[in-house]
N, C-alpha and C positions, 0 to 999 in steps of 0.2 A: 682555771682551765681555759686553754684558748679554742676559739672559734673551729670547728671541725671543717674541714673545707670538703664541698659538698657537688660529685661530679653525678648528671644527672644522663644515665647511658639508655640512646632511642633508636632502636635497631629502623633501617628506615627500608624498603621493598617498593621501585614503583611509586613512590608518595610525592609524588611533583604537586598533586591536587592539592594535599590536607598540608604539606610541611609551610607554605606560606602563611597561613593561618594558625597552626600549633607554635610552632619556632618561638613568637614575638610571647606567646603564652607561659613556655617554659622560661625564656629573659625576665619575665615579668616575674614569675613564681622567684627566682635567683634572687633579683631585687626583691622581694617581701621579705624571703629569709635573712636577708641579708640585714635590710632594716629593723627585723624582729631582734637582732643580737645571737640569731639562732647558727647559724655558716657564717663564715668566714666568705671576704669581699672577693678572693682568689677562686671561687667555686665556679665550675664551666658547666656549660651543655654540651655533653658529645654527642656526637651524631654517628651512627654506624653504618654505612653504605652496604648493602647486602647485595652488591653485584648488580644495580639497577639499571634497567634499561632504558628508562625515561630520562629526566632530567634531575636528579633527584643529586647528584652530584657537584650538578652545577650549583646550583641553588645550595647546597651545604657551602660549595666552596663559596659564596658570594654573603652567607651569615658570617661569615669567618671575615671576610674582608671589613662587614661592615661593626663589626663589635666581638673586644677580645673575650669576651665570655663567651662565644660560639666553638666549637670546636669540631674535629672530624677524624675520622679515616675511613678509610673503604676497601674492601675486602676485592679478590682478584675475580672472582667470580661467585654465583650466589650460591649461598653454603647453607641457608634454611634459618628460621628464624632463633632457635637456640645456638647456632653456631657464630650465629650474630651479635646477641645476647653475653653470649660468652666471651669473645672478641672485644668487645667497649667495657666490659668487666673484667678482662686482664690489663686490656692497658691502663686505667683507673689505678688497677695493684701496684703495675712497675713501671706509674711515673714517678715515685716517689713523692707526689705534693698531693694529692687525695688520700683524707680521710674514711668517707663511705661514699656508697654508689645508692641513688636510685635509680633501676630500672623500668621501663615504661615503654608502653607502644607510642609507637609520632601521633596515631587519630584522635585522639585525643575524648577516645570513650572513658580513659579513666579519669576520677576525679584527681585534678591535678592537685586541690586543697589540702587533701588529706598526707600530705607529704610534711605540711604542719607538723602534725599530729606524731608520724613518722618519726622526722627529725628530735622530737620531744624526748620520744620514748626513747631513743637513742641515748642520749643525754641522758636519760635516766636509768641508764645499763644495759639496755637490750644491744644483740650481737647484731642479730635479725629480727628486722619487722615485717609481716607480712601484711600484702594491700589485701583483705579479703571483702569481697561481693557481699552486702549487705542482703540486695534480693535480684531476682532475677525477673522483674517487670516488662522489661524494655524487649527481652528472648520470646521468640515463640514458643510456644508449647512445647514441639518436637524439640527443641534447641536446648531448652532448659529440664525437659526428661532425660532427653540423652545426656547433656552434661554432666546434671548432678547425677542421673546413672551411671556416669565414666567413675564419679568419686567415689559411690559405694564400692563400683568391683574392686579399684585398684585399694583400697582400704579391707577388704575381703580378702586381697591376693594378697597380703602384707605388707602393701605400700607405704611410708610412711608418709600422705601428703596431706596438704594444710585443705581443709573442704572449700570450694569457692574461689579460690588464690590460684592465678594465673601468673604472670610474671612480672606483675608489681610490688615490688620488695626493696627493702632498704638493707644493704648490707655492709660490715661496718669492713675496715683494711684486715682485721685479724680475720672476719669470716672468709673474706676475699681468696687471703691465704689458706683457708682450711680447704675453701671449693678446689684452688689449685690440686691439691692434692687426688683429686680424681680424676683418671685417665680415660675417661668414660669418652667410645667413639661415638655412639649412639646416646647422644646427649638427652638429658628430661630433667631439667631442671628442676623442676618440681620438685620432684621426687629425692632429687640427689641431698637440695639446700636442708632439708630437714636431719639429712645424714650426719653434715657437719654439727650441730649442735648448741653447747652457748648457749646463753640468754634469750629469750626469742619474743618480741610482742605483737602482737595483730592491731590493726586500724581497722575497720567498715568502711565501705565507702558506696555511694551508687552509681551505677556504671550507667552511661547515656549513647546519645546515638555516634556513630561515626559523623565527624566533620564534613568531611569529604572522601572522595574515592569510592576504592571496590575493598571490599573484605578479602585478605590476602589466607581468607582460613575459610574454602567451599567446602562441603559435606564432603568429598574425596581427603582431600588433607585432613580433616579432622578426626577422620576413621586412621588413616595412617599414623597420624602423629598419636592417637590413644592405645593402638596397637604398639607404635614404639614405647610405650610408657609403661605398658604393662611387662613386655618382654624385657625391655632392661633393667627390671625393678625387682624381677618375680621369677623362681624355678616352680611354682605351685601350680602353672597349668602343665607342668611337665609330668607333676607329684599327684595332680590329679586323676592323668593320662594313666599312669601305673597303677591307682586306687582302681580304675576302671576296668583296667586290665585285669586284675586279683578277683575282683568280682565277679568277673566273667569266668574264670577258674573254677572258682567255686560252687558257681551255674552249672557250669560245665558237668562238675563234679555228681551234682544232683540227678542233673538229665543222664547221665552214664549212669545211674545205680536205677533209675527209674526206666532205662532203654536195659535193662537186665531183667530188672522186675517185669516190665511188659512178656520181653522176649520166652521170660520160663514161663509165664501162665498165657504163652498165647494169643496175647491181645496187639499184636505187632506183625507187621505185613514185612515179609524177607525185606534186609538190607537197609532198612529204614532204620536202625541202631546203631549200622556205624555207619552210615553217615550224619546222622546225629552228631552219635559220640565227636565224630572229625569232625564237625564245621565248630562245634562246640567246643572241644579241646585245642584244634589247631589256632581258631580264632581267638582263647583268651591268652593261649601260651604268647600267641605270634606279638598281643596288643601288650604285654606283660612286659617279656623281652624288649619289646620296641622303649617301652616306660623304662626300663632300666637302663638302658641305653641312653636315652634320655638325660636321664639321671646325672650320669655319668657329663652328659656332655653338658649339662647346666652347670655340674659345678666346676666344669674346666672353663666354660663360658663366663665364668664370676670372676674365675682366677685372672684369664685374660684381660680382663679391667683393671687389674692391679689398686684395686679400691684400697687403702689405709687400713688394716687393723683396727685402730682406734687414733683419736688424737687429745694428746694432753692438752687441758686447759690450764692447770696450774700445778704448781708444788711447794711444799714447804722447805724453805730454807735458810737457817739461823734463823727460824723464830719469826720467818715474816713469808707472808704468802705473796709470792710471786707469781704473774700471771708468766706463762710461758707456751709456748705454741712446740710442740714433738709428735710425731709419728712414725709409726712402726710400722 
């Protein structure tokens, strides 16, 4: 079996601080794999410019000048970090000379090491590796409630995502291919990579401080980017919304026989029954209908995505199991 050649894709934002310092880190990590027998000597670092307004371009374009393992492209304006992400993991797919992709931030909080480990399991059949968080030391309190609280809901909502796992993963050219297949505007990687399928192994690893710079993820983006994660993943707070609404019918229903009951024995001051009855009836109809409604528009919202049906991984034929890539 020959050497897998091994492209290592680093969405970069602003990172004029930390990319002189990480860069020489990830050349280094190329050469160890390289040594190990593990990749193939052809294995690059890409670097993905997400529209930066710093310097952050230059400096790519000057790794590229000074060793051909550096690589780049830079996007026309900045399109957010999954869009980035996705971007140096299409071009990986349709250069034709890359095996699998690792993805990783440029600050270099992830352990770069564990890409060993990575690489291994590959090797040993995995499609997808995922980098997952050992523990969460280094996070504040609030940081590390809220997070692993993002994981319970969206695993509540029916999300299928890896607990801990951020966007450090190894993906092999076939997974690459399967991600293509989704047309997802509102990108969440996460959640998507699990959909494809395949062989799948996890690393641990401990995640440390930021090299340099500022945190390209303040509490505002972090709520937005959880909000887009749940909404593109999940019609369940829709299905919720409609459970809510029924139940309120059914209230409704209560309070109308007991605003009857009051009204024949008496115990009811004029007009207080049907305005009861209305705020009660109108309000569980109006939140019911609205959930239906709903309903409707999540699953026309799914449809819009144009997600896969399913996708083949293999089939039999003449007696010998083919792997083969198809979807419907």
């Amino acid at each position: 079996m020959s050497k897998p050649v091994l492209w290592i894709v680093i969405p970069c934002y602003n990172e004029e601080q930390v990319l002189p310092i990480t860069a020489p880190m990830f050349l280094e990590k190329i050469h160890s794999l390289t040594a190990q027998g593990l990749v193939s000597d052809k294995s690059r670092v890409l670097f993905v410019n997400d529209g930066s307004r710093d310097k952050t371009w230059e400096l790519i374009q000057g790794f590229a000048a000074q060793d051909e393992h550096y690589i780049g492209i830079s996007q026309s304006r900045n399109r957010g970090h999954q869009n980035a992400v996705l971007a140096g993991l299409m071009e990986a797919l349709h250069s034709d000379s890359c095996d699998i992709t690792i993805s990783i931030d440029c600050d270099g909080q992830d352990d770069i090491n564990a890409m060993d480990e990575m690489v291994k399991k590959y090797l040993d059949g995995a499609e997808v590796v995922y980098g997952v968080r050992s523990r969460r030391d280094t996070d504040t309190f609030f940081k590390r409630f809220t997070a692993e609280g993002f994981y319970h809901v969206m695993n509540a909502l029916g999300a299928d995502i890896v607990f801990n796992h951020a966007d450090y993963r190894l993906m092999s050219h076939r997974a690459l291919e399967g991600l293509e297949q989704f047309k997802e505007v509102n990108l969440f990687l996460r959640g998507i990579v699990p959909m494809i399928g395949y062989t799948v192994g996890t690393v641990e690893y401990e995640r440390g401080e930021r090299f340099a710079g500022e945190s390209k993820y303040p509490l505002g983006k972090m709520v937005t980017f959880a909000f887009e994660g749940i909404t593109s993943l999940s019609v369940k707070p829709i299905r919720m919304i409609t459970i809510g609404g029924l139940l309120i019918c059914l209230i409704s229903l209560i309070m109308l026989i007991k605003s009857f009951v009051d009204y024949f024995n008496g115990n009811v001051v004029p007009g207080w029954a049907s305005i009861m009855v209305s705020i009660w009836v109108l309000g569980g109809l109006q939140i019911f209908a609205i959930g239906i409604i709903g309903e409707y528009i999540g699953k026309t919202y799914l449809e819009t995505k144009k997600r896969p049906k399913y996708i083949i991984e293999s089939v039999i034929l003449d007696d010998k199991d083919i792997s083969i890539d198809r979807n419907w």
